[in-house]
C-alpha positions as CSV (number, residue, x, y, z in Angstrom):
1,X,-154.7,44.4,-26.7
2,X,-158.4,44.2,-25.9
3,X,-159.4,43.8,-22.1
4,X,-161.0,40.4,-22.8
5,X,-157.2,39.0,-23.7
6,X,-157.0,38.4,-20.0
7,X,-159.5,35.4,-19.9
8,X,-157.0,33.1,-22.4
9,X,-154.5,33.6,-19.8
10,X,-156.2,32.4,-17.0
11,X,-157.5,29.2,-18.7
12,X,-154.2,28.6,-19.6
13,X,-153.2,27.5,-16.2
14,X,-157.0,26.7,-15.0
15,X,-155.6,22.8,-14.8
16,X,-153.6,23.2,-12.2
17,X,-155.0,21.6,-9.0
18,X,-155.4,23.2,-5.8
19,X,-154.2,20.5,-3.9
20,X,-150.6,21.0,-6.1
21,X,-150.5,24.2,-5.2
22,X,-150.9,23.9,-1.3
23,X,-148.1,21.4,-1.7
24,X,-145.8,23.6,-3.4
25,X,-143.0,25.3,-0.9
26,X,-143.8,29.0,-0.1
27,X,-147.1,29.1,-2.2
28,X,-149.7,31.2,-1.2
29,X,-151.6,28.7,0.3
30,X,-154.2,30.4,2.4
31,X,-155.5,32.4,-1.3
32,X,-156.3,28.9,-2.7
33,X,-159.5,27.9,-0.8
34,X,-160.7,31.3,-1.7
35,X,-161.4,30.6,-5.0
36,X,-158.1,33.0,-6.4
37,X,-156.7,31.9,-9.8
38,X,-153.7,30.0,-10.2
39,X,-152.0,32.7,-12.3
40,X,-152.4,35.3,-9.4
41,X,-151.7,32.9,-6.5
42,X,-148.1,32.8,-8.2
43,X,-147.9,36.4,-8.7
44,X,-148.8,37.1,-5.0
45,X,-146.4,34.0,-3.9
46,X,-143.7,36.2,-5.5
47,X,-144.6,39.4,-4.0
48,X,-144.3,37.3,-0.5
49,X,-148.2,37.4,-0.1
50,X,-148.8,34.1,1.5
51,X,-152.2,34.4,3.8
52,X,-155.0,36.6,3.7
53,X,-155.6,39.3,6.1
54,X,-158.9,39.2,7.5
55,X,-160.5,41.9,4.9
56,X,-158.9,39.8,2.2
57,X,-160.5,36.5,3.8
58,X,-164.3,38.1,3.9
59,X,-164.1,40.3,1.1
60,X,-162.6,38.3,-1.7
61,X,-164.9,35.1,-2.0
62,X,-167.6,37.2,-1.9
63,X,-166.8,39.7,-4.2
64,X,-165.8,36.7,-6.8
65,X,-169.2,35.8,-6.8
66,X,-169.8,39.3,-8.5
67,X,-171.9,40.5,-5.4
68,X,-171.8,44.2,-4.4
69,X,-169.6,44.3,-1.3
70,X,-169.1,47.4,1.5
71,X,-166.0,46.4,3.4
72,X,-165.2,48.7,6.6
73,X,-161.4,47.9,7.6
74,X,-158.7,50.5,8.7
75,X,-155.7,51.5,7.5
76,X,-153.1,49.0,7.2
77,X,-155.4,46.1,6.5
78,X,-154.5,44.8,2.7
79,X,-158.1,46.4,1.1
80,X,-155.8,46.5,-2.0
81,X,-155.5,43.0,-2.5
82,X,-159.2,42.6,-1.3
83,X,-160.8,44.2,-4.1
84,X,-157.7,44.2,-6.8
85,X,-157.4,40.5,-6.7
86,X,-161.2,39.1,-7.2
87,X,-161.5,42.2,-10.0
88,X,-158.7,41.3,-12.1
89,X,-159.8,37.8,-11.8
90,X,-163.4,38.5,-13.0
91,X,-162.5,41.1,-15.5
92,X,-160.8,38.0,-17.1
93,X,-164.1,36.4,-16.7
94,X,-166.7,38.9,-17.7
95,X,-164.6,41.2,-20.2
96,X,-165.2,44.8,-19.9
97,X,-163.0,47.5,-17.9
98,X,-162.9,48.0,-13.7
99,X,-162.6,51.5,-12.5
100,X,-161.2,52.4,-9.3
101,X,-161.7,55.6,-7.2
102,X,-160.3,56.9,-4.5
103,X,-159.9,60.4,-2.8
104,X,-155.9,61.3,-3.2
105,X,-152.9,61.5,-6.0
106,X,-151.0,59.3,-3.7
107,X,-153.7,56.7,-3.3
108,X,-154.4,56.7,-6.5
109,X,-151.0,56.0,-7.7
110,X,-150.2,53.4,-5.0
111,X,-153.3,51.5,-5.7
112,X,-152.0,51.3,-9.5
113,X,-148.8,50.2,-8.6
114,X,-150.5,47.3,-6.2
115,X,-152.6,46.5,-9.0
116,X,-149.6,46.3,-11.8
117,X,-147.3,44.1,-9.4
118,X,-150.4,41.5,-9.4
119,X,-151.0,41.6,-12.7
120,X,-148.1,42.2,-14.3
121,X,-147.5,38.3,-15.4
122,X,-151.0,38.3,-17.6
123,X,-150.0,42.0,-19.1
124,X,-152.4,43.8,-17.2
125,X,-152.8,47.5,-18.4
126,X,-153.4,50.1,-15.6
127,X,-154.4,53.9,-16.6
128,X,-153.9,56.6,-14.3
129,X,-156.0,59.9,-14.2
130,X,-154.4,62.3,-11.4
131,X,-154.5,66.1,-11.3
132,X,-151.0,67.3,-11.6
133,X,-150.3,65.3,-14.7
134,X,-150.4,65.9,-18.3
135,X,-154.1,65.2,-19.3
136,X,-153.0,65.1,-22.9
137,X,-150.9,62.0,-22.5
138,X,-153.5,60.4,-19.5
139,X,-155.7,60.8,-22.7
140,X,-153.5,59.4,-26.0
141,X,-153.4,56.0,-22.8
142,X,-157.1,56.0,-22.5
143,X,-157.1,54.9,-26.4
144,X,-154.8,51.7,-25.8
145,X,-158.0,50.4,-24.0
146,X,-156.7,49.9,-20.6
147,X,-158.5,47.1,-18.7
148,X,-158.0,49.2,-15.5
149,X,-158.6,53.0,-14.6
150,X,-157.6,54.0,-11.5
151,X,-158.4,57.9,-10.9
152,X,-159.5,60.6,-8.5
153,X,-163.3,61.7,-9.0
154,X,-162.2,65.0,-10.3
155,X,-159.9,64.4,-13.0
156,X,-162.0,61.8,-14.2
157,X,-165.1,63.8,-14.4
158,X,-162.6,65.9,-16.6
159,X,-161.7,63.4,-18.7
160,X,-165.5,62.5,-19.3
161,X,-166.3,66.2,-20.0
162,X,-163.5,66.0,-22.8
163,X,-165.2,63.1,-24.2
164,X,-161.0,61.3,-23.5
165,X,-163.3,58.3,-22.5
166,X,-166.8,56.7,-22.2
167,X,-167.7,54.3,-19.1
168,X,-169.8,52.2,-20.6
169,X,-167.6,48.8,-20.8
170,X,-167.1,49.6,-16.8
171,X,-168.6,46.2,-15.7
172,X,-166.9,46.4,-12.2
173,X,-166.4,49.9,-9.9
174,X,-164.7,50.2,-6.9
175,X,-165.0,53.3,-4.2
176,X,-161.9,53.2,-2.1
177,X,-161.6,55.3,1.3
178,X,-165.1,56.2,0.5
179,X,-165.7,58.3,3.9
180,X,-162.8,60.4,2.5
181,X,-163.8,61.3,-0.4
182,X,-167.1,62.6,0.9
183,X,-165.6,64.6,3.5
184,X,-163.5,66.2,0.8
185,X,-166.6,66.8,-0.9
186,X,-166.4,64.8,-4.0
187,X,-170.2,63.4,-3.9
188,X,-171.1,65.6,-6.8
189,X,-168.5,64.1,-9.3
190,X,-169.5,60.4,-7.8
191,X,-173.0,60.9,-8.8
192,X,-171.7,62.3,-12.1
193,X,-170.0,58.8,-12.6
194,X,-172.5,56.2,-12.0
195,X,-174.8,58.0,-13.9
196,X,-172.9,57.3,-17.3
197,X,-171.9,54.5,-16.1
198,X,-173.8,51.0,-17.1
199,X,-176.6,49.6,-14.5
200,X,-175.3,46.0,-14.8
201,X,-172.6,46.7,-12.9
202,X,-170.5,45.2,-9.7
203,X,-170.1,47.7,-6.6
204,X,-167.4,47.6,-4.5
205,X,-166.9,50.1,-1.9
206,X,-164.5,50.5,1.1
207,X,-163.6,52.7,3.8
208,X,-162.9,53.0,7.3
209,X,-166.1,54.7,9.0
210,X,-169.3,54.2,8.4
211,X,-171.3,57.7,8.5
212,X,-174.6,58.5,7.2
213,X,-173.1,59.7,3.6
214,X,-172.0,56.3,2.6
215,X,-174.9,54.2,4.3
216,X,-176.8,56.7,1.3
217,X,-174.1,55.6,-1.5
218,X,-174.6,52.1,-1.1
219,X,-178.7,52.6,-0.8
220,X,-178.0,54.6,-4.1
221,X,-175.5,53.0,-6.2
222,X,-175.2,49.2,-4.9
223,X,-177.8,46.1,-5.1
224,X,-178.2,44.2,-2.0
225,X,-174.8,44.9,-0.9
226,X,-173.1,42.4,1.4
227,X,-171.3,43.9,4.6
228,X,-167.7,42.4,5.8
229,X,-166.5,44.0,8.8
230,X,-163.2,43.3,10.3
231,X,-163.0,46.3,13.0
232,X,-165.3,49.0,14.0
233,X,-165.4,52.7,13.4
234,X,-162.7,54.2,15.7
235,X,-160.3,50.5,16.0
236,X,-156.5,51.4,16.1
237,X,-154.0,48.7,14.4
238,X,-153.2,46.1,16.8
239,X,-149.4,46.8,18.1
240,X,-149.3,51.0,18.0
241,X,-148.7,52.2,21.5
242,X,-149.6,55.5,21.6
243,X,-148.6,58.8,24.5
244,X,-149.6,62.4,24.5
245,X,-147.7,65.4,26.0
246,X,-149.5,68.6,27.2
247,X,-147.5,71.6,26.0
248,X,-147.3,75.0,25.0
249,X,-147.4,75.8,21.4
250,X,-144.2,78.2,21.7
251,X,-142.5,74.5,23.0
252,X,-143.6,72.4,20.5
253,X,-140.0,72.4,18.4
254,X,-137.8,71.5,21.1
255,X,-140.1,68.5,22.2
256,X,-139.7,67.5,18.5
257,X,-136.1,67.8,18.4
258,X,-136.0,65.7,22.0
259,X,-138.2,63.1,20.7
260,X,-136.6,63.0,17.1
261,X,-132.7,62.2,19.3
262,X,-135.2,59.8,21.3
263,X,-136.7,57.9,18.3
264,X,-133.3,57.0,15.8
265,X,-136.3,55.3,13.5
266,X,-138.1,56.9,10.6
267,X,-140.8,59.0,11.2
268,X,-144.2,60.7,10.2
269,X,-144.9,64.3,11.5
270,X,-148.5,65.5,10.6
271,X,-149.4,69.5,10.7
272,X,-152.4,70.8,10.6
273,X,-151.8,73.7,7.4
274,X,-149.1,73.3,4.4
275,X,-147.2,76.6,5.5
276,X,-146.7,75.3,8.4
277,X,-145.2,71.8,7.1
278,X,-142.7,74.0,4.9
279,X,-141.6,76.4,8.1
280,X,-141.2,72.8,10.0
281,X,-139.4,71.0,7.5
282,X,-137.0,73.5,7.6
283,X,-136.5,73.4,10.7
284,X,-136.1,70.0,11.0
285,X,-133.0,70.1,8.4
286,X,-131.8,72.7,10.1
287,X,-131.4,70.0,13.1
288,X,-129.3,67.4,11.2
289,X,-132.2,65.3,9.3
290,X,-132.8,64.7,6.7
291,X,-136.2,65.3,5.6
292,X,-138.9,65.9,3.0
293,X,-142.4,67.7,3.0
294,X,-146.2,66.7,1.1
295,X,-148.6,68.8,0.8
296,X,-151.4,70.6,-1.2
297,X,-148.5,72.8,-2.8
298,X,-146.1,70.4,-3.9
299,X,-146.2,69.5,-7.9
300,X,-147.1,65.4,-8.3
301,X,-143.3,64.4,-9.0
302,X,-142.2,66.9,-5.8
303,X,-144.4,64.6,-4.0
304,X,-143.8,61.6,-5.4
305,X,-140.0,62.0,-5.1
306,X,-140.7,63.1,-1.2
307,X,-142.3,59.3,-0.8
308,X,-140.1,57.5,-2.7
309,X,-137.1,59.3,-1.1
310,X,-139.0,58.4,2.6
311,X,-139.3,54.6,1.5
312,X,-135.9,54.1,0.0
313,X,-134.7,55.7,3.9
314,X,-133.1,59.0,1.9
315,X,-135.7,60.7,4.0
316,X,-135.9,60.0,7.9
317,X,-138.2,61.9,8.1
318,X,-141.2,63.0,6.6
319,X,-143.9,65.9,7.7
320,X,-147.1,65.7,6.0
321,X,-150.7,67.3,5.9
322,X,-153.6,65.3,6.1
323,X,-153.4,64.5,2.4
324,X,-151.1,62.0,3.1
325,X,-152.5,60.0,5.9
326,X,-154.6,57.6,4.0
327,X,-151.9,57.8,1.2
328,X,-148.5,56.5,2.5
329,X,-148.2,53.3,2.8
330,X,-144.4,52.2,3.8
331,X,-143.7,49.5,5.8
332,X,-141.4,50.4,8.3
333,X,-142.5,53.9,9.9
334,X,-141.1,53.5,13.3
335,X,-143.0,56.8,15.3
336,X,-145.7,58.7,13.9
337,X,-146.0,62.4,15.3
338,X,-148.9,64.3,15.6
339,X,-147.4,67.7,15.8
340,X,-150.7,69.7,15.1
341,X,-153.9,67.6,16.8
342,X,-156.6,66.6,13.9
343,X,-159.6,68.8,13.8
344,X,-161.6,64.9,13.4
345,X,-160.9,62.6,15.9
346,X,-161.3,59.8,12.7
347,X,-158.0,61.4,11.4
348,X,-156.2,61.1,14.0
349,X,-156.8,56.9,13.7
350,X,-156.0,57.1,9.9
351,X,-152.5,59.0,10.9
352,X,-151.3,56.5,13.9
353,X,-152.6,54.0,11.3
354,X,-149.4,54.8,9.2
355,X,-147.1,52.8,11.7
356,X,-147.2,49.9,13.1
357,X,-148.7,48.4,9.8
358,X,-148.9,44.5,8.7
359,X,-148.1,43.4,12.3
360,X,-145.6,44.9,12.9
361,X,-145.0,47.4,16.0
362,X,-144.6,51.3,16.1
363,X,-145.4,54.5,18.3
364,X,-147.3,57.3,18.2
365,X,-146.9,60.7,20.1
366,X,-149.6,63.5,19.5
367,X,-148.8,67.4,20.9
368,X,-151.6,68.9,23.1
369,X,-151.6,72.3,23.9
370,X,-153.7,72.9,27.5
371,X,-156.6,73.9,25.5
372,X,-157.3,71.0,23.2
373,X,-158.7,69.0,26.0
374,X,-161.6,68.6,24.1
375,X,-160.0,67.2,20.9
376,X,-158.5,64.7,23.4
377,X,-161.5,63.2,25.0
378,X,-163.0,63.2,21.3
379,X,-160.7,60.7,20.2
380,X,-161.1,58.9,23.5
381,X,-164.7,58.1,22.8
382,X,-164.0,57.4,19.4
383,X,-161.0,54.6,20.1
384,X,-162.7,53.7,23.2
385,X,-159.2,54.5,25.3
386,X,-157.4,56.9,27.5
387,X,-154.4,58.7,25.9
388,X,-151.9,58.2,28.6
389,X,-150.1,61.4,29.3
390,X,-146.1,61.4,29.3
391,X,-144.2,63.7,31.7
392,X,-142.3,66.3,29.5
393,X,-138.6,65.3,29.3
394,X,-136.0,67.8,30.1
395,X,-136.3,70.1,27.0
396,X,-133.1,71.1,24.8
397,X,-132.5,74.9,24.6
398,X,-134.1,77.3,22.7
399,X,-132.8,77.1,18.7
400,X,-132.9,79.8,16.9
401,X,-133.5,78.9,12.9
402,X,-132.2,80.6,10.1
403,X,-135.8,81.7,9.3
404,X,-136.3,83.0,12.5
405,X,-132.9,85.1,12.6
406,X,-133.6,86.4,8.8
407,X,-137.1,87.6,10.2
408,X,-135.3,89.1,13.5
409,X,-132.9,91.0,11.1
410,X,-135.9,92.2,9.0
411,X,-138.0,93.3,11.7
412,X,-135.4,95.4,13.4
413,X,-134.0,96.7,10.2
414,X,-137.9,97.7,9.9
415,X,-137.3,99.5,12.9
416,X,-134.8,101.4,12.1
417,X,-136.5,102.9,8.8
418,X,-139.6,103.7,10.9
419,X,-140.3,107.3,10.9
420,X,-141.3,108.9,14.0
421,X,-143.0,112.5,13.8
422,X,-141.3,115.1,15.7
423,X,-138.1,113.2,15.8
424,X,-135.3,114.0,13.1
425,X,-135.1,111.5,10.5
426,X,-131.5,110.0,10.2
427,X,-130.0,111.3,6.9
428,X,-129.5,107.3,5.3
429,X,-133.5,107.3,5.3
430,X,-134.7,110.8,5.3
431,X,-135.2,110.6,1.1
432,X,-133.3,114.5,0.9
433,X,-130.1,114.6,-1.1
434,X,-127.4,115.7,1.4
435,X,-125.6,118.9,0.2
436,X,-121.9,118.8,1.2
């Protein structure tokens, strides 16, 4: 199948009338006056998609015109749909393949997944090309001529240095959480990208912030790009209420375990470094829940199997680096928990943004030892709030893990073999054979 099959599809049910389709119970209504095709207003009335979200509103329209488009939106907001539906719909149009970027294995696979439920009715053919997975097979699908490629920058500048694929029927490119994937330093295999790729192209890039490195990508790489904003830089979603607690660090657990008997709902706990996700998850079992880890050191199906497991509720919980806060996106995450404060205050938005997600209400509670002050009043100049400050509840006792109790045995088994000039070694340890 070539990716220009698309277009026979869509003419197919071009007759249909708009006006029949805002008649029709339960359609997606509010995607008809934007110009979306027939074909994809019935695949998005099935998935239950029946009105824009303000990105979706702004962004689509425009970006069906074929005009370069930076859309700033948080987390939370449907930028999927805003830049899935109007490229599908044009590749079926102008032929050629669409590429999407974006910083993270997770994103990356999630975005696929978005993409095949829309276009799964018009045999849409999504590529994936993630680190973690077999590049041999990511490159025997390249050959089938996908009509979408959705990858991170580095395993698709691998896949280009193998000559697995060429860009040059990319006709439409989208750059999705942008902002992260210039903070984690990816700007050098972006480059490499758009310079193989053709110069008649359409640009569509979104993210959350607006610094100076992507004001320069889209005076780079984009022609006359039209801005839709729906929040500014440092806007939290709508219905999260949010609460701090000023402890110290040795305390941290049995706040956790208080707040985890407080909170029966499923929840996000974000760490600062991997090791310390494993130590916690363990912990967290230990307590009676159930509960999964992702982080730089899982393998790609240990991670996927953590999020599915944290969808489908096997999981209630579910600790996480910062790899994972622009990359899970489950509906019903009742209490995000910052365990560990974010080093950038712009994290710390993208993590609360995990809850409270498509109206919906949740709860954040962020750890702050009586040094991060700082880090606090960051994030209030950046959100343009105070973080009230929550009394500390009456603390459960101290728990002593299994980890902590195998590292107490060690140590004072250590002890015990430690030698000690002028005393007499014991005879167990001393290394002489004892004559009888």
């Amino acid at each position: 199948m070539k990716p220009g099959d698309l277009v026979f599809l869509f003419i197919m049910e071009s007759q249909t009338s708009k006006t029949e389709y805002r008649d029709r119970p339960q359609a997606a209504s509010g995607f008809v006056d934007l110009g979306v095709a027939p074909t994809l207003i019935e695949a998005l009335t099935r998935l239950g998609c029946l009105e824009p979200t303000p990105i979706q509103r702004q962004a689509i329209p425009v970006a069906l015109k074929g005009k370069d488009v930076v859309g700033i939106a948080q987390t939370g907001t449907g930028k999927t749909f805003a830049f899935g539906i109007p490229m599908i719909q044009r590749l079926a149009q102008i032929k050629g393949q669409g590429l999407v970027m974006l910083p993270t294995r997770e994103l990356a696979t999630q975005v696929a997944e978005v993409l095949g439920q829309i276009g799964k009715a018009i045999n849409l053919k999504v590529v994936v090309l993630i680190g973690g997975v077999d590049s041999r097979a990511q490159a025997r699908a390249l050959k089938s001529m996908p009509h979408i490629i959705v990858a991170t920058p580095g395993r698709l500048n691998d896949h280009l240095e193998q000559k697995n694929l060429t860009l040059d029927k990319v006709h439409i490119i989208i750059l999705d959480e942008a902002d992260r994937m210039l903070d984690m330093g990816f700007a050098p295999q972006i480059k490499r990208v758009f310079n193989v790729m053709p110069k008649e192209r359409q640009t569509l890039l979104f993210c959350a912030t607006m610094p100076q490195g992507i004001m320069k990508l889209a005076t780079t790489y984009m022609k006359l790009p039209i801005r839709v904003e729906v929040a500014p830089p440092g806007t939290t979603v709508e219905k999260v209420t949010q609460e701090i607690f000023i402890i110290e660090k040795g305390s941290k657990d049995r706040l956790m375990e208080k707040l985890l008997e407080q909170y029966p709902r499923t929840t996000l706990i974000f760490m600062r470094t991997k090791h310390g996700v494993k130590r916690l998850t363990q912990k967290v079992r230990a307590m009676g829940h159930s509960a999964a880890e992702i982080h730089s050191n899982r393998s790609v199906s240990q991670r996927r199997e953590a999020l599915a497991g944290f969808k489908s509720g096997k999981y209630r919980v579910l600790i996480a680096t910062d790899i994972a806060a622009r990359g899970i996106d489950v509906a019903d995450i009742g209490l995000v928990m910052n365990y560990d404060m974010p080093n950038d205050p712009d994290d710390y938005v993208h993590r609360i943004g995990r809850t409270a997600r498509a109206g919906a209400g949740g709860h954040a509670i962020s750890f702050v030892t009586p040094d991060q002050q700082g880090e606090v009043r960051r994030i209030e100049r950046l959100i343009k709030a105070s973080l009230p400050v929550s009394r500390l509840p009456e603390l459960p006792p101290q728990r002593q893990s299994k980890i902590d109790d195998y590292r107490d045995r060690s140590r004072s088994a250590s002890n015990k073999r430690t030698f000690h000039p002028g005393k007499k070694s014991s005879p167990k340890f001393s290394g002489r054979r004892r004559h009888r």
